[in-house]
Kinemage of the C-alpha trace (Angstrom):
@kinemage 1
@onewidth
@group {chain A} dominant
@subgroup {mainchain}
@vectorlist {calphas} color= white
{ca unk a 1} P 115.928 2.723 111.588
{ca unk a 2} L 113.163 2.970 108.934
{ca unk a 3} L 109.494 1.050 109.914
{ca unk a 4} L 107.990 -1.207 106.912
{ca unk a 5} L 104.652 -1.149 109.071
{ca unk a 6} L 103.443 -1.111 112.605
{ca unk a 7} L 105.994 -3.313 114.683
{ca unk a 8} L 108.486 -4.742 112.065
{ca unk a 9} L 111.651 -2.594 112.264
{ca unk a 10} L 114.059 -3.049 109.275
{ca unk a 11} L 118.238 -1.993 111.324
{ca unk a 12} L 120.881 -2.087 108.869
{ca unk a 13} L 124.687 -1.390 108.153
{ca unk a 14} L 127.332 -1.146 105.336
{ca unk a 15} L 130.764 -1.818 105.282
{ca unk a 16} L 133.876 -1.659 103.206
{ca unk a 17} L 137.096 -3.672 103.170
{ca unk a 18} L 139.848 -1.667 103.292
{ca unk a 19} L 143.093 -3.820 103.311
{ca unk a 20} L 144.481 -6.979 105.475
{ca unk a 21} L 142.115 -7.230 108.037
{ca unk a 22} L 140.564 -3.692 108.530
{ca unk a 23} L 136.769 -2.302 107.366
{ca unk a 24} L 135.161 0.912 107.363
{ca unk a 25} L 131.575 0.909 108.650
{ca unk a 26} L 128.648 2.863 108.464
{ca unk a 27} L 124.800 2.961 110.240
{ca unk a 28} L 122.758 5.607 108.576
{ca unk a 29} L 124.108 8.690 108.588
{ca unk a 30} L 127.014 8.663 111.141
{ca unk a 31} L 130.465 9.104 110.567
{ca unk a 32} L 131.656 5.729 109.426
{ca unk a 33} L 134.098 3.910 111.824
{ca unk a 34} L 136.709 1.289 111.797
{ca unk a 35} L 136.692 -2.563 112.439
{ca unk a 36} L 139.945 -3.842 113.002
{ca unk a 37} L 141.769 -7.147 114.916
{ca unk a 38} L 145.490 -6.566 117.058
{ca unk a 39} L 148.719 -6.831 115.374
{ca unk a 40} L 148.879 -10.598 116.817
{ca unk a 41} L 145.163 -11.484 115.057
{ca unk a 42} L 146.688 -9.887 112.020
{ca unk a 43} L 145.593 -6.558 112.266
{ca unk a 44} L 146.826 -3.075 112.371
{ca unk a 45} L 144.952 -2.407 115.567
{ca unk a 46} L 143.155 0.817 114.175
{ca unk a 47} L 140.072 -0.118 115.683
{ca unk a 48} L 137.977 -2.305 118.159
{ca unk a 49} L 137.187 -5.760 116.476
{ca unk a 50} L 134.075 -7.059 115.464
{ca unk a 51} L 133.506 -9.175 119.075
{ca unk a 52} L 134.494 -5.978 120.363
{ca unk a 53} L 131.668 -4.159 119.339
{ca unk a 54} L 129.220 -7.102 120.573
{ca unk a 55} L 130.654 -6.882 124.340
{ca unk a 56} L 129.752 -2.900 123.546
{ca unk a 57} L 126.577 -3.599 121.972
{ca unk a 58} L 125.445 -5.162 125.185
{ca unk a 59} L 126.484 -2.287 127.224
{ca unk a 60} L 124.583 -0.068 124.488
{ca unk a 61} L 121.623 -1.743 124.314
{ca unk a 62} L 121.332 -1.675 128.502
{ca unk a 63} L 121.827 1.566 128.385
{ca unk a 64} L 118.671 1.715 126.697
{ca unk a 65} L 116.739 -0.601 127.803
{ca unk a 66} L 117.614 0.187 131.750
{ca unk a 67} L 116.191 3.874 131.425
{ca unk a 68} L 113.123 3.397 129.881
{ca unk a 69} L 112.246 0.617 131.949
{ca unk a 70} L 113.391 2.193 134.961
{ca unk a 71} L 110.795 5.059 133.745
{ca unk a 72} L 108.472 2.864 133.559
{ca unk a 73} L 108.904 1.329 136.950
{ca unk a 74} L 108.842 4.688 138.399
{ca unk a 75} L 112.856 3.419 139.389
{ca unk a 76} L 115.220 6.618 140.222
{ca unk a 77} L 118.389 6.602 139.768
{ca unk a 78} L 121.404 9.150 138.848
{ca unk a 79} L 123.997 7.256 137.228
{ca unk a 80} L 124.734 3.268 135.633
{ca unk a 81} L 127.923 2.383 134.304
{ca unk a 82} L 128.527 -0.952 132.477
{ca unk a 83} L 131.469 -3.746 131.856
{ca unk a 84} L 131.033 -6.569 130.009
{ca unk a 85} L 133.513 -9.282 129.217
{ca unk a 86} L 133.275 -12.098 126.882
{ca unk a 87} L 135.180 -15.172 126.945
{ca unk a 88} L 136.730 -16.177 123.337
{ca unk a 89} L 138.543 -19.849 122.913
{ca unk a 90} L 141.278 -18.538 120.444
{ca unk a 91} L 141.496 -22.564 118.875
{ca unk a 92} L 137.867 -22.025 117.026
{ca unk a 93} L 138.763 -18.580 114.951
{ca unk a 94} L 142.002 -20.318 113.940
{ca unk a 95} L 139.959 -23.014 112.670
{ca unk a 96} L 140.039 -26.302 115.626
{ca unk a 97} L 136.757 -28.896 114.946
{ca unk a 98} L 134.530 -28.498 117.460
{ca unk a 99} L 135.274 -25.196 119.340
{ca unk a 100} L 132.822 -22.698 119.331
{ca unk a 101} L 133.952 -19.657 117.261
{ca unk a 102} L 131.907 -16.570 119.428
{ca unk a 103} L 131.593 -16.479 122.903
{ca unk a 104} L 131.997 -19.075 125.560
{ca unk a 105} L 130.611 -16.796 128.249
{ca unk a 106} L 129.644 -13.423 128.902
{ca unk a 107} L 129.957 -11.242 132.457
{ca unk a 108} L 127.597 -8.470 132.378
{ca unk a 109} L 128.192 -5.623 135.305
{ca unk a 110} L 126.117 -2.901 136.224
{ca unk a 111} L 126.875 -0.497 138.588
{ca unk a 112} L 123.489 1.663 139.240
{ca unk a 113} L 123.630 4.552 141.772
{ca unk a 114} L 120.383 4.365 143.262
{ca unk a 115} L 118.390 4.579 146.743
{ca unk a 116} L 115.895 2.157 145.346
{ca unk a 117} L 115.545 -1.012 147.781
{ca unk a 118} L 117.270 -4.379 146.499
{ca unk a 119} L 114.247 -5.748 145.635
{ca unk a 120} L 113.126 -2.917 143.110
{ca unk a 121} L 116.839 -2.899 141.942
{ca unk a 122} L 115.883 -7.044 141.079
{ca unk a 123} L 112.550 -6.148 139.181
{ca unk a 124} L 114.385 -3.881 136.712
{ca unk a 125} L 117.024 -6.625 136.147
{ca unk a 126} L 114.326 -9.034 135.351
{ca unk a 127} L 112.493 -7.020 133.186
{ca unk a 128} L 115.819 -5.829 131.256
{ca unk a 129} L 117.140 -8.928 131.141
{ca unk a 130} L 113.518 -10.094 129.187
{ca unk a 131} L 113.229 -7.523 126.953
{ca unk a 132} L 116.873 -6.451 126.137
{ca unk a 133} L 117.259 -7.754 122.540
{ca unk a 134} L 121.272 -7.623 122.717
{ca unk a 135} L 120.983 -9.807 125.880
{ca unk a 136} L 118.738 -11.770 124.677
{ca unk a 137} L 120.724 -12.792 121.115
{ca unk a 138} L 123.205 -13.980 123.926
{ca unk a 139} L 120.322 -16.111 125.996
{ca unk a 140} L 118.979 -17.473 122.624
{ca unk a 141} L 122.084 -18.274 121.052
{ca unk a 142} L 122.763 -20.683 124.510
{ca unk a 143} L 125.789 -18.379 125.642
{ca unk a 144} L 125.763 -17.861 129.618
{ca unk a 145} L 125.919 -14.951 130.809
{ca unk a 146} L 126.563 -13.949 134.390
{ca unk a 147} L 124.594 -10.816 135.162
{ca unk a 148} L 126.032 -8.678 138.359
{ca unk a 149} L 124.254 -5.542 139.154
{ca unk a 150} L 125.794 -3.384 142.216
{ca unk a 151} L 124.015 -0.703 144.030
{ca unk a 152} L 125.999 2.170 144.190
């Protein structure tokens, strides 16, 4: 991430095709990595696909987000994992009129091991949820998503 002045933050990515279906990606200066669709998409299944990536961008970006709010808060906890599932009707990649092509819904769950009461554990999902910018590309974009948080 480079800043072209006080709040506007420039992210970007480059990719390369590689053959059939499969890319090569980079972000800065990490190793690049592999976009790729299943053998029955067409692929050679060498890496996640690009939707893929989005249900782990959500997971990413809470795992983010949940911390530093949680600091914030003055909210303690010891460990958070994640699963998120999005719903994809197949008919609107392979090209049907009128069937959305991304998500159709999204089930966020978070598992936070905590002794924090409920209510505390329902001010850091509110706050996440309104300043999460993965989420909220989800929220803005009209896809529903069903947000579960368990106390651990």
């Amino acid at each position: 991430m480079s800043t072209t002045n006080n709040t506007l933050v420039k992210i970007a990515a480059t990719a390369k095709w590689d053959e059939g279906v499969r890319s090569t990606h980079t972000i800065r200066d990490f190793e690049g990595f592999p976009m790729d669709e299943p053998v029955h998409l067409g692929g050679t299944d060498t890496g996640a696909n690009p939707l893929e990536f989005i249900a782990a961008a959500l997971n990413g970006c809470k795992a983010v987000m949940i911390p530093l709010i949680a600091n914030e808060q003055g909210f303690a906890f010891t460990a958070i994992n994640f699963d998120t599932t999005g719903i994809v009707d197949s008919r609107g990649l392979m090209g049907e009129e009128g069937v959305k092509t991304h998500f159709q819904k999204v089930r966020f769950v978070c598992e936070i091991t905590t002794n924090e009461s409920d209510a505390a554990i329902e001010q850091l999902k509110a706050e996440v949820e309104r300043r999460c910018p993965v989420y909220n590309l989800f929220a803005d974009a009209g896809i529903p998503v069903e947000s579960k948080w368990i106390k651990k």
